[in-house]
C-alpha positions in Angstrom: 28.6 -9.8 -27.0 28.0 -7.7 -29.9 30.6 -7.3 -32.2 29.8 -4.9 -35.3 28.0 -1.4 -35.0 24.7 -2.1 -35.6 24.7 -5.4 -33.4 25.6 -2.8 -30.8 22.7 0.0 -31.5 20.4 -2.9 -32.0 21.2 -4.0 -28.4 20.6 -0.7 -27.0 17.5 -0.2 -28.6 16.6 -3.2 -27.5 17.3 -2.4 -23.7 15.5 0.5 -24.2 12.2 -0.8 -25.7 12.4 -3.6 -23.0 12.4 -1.1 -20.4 9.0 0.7 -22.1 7.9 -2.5 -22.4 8.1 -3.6 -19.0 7.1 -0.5 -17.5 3.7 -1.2 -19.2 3.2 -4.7 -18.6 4.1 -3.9 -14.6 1.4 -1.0 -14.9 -1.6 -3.6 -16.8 -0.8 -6.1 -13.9 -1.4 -3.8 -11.2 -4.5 -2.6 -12.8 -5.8 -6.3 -13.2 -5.1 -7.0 -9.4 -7.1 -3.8 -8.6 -9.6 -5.0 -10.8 -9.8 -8.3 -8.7 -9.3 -7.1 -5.4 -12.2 -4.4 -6.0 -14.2 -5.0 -8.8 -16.2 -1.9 -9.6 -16.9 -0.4 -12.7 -14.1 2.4 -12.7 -11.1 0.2 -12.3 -12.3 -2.9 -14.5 -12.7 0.2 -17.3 -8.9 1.5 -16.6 -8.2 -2.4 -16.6 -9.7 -2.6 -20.4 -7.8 0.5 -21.5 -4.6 -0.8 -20.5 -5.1 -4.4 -21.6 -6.6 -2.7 -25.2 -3.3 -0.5 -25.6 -1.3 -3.3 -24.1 -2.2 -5.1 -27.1 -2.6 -2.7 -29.7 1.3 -2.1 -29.3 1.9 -6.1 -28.8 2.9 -6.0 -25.8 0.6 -9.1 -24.8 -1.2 -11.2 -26.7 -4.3 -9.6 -28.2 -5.6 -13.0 -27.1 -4.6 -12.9 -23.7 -5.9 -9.5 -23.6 -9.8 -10.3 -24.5 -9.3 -13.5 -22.3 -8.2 -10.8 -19.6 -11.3 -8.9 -20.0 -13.5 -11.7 -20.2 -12.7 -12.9 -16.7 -12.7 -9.4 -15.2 -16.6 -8.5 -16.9 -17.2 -12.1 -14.8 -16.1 -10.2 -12.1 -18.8 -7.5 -12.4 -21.5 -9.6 -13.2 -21.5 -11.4 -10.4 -21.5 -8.2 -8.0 
């Protein structure tokens, strides 16, 4: 438990960036599964957007992010 003041504000503002944080991650994973399930043009390009803001804020790994996108334009080349 947080004992001084700012331990305190620093735990609520990190409860609150995790909650951003997870709210973005939750919405990049459902666009990837779309992605899979359906791979067309349109939702592989909404998967890129997210995966690129995703790790423009360091959410995920930049790495993880053109790994991501390499597998999904796999994905459309075969189709």
């Amino acid at each position: 438990m947080p004992i001084t003041l700012q331990a305190k504000k620093k735990q609520r503002h990190d409860r609150k960036r995790n909650e951003q944080n997870t709210v973005v991650r939750r919405r990049v994973a459902l666009l990837i599964k779309t992605a899979r399930a359906k791979p067309t043009v349109k939702s592989i390009h909404d998967a890129f957007q997210a995966l690129d803001k995703a790790a423009k804020r360091r959410i995920i790994h930049p790495n993880k992010a053109d790994r991501t996108k390499s597998r999904l334009a796999k994905l459309l080349s075969k189709k």
